[in-house]
C-alpha positions as CSV (number, residue, x, y, z in Angstrom):
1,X,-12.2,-55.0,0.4
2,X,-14.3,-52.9,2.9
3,X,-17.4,-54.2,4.3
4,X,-20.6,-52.7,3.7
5,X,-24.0,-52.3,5.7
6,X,-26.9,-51.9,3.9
7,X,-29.3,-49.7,5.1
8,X,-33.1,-51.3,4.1
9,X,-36.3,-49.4,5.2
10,X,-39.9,-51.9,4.9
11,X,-41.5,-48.6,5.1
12,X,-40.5,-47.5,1.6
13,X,-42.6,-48.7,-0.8
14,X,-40.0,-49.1,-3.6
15,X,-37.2,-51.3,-1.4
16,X,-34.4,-48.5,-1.5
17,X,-30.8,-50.0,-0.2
18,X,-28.2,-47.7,0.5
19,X,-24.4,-49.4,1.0
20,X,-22.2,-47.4,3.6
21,X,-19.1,-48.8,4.7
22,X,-18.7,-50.1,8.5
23,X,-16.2,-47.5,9.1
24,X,-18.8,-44.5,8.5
25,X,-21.0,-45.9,10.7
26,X,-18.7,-46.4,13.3
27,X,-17.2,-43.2,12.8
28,X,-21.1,-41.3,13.3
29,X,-21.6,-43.3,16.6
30,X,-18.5,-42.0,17.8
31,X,-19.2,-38.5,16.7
32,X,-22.9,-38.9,18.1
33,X,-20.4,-40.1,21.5
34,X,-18.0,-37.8,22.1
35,X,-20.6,-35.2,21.7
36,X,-22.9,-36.0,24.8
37,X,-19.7,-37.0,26.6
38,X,-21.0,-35.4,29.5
39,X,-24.8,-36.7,29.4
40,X,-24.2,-40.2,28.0
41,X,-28.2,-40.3,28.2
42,X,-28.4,-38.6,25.0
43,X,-26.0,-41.4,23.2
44,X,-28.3,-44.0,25.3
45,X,-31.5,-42.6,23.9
46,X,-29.9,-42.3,20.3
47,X,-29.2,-46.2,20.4
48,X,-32.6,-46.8,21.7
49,X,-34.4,-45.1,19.0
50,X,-32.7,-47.2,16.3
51,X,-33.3,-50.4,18.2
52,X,-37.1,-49.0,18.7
53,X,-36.8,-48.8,14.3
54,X,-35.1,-52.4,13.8
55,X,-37.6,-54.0,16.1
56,X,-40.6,-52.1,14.2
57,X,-41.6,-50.2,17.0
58,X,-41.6,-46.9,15.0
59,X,-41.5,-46.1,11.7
60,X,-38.8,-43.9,9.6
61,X,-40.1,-40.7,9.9
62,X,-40.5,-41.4,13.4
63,X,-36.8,-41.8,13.4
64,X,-36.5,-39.1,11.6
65,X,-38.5,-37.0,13.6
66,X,-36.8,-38.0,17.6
67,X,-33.4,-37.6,16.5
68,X,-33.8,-34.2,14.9
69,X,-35.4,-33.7,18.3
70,X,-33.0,-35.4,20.4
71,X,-29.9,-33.0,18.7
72,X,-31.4,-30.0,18.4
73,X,-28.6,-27.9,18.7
74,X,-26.3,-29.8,17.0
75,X,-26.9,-29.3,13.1
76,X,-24.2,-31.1,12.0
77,X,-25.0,-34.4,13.6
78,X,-28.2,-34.1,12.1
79,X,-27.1,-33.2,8.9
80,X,-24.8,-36.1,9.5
81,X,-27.6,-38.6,10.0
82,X,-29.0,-37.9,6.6
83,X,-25.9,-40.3,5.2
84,X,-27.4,-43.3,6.6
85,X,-31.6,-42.0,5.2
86,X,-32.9,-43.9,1.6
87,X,-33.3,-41.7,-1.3
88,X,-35.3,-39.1,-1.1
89,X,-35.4,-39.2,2.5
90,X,-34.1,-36.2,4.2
91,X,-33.5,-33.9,7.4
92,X,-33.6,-30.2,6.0
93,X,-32.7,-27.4,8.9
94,X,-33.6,-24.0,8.1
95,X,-32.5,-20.6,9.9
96,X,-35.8,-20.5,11.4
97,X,-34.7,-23.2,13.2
98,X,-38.3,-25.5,12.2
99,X,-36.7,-28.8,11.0
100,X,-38.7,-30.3,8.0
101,X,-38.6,-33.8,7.4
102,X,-38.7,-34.9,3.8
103,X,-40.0,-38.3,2.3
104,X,-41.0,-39.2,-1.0
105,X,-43.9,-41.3,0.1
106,X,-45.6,-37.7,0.6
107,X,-46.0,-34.5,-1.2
108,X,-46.1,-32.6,2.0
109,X,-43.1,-32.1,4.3
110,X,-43.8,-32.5,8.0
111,X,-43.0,-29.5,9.9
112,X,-41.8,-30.1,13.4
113,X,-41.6,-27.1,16.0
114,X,-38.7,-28.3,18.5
115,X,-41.1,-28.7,21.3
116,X,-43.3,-31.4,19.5
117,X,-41.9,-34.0,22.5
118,X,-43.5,-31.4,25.0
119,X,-46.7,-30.9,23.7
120,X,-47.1,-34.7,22.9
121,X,-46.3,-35.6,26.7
């Protein structure tokens, strides 16, 4: 039987629980990896962020938001990350290249132009 790890956001306000299996998990951190290869800063800062949401530090869409930022340029681990969201949660790319982040605790989507980071320094 294959072991599960259950995703469980305290920032939802219906507790949503979504059951991936290791091996998907595993298999996105290796993807996230082999990708930045050659800048293992980006993998660094990638496992940083999700410490930085275990320990509370920031919230969902603030997850949300820094990793759409940190692989811009790289829609599919993006679209990837999506797996491992609650219901109704959601990274949404458009051509026009402004990510949207979806949540269901909100009627609005948050539009994020790729240079938020900059103009927050």
């Amino acid at each position: 039987m294959a072991k599960t790890v259950q995703f469980n956001s305290s920032t939802v306000q219906q507790q949503h629980v979504q059951k991936l299996k290791v091996e998907d998990a595993l298999s996105y951190l290796d993807q996230v990896k082999i990708r930045f290869g050659n800048d293992p800063g980006i993998y660094n800062k990638f496992l940083d962020i999700l410490k930085e949401f275990k320990s509370q530090s920031i919230d969902l869409l603030g997850v949300m938001n820094q990793v759409s930022q940190l692989f811009h340029g790289h829609p599919d681990l993006v679209m990837g990350f999506n797996a491992f969201l609650p219901p109704g949660y959601r990274i949404e790319i458009p051509k026009n290249g402004v990510v949207s982040l979806q949540s269901p605790l909100s009627a609005q989507v948050f539009m994020v132009a790729r240079n938020m980071a900059t103009m927050a320094g």
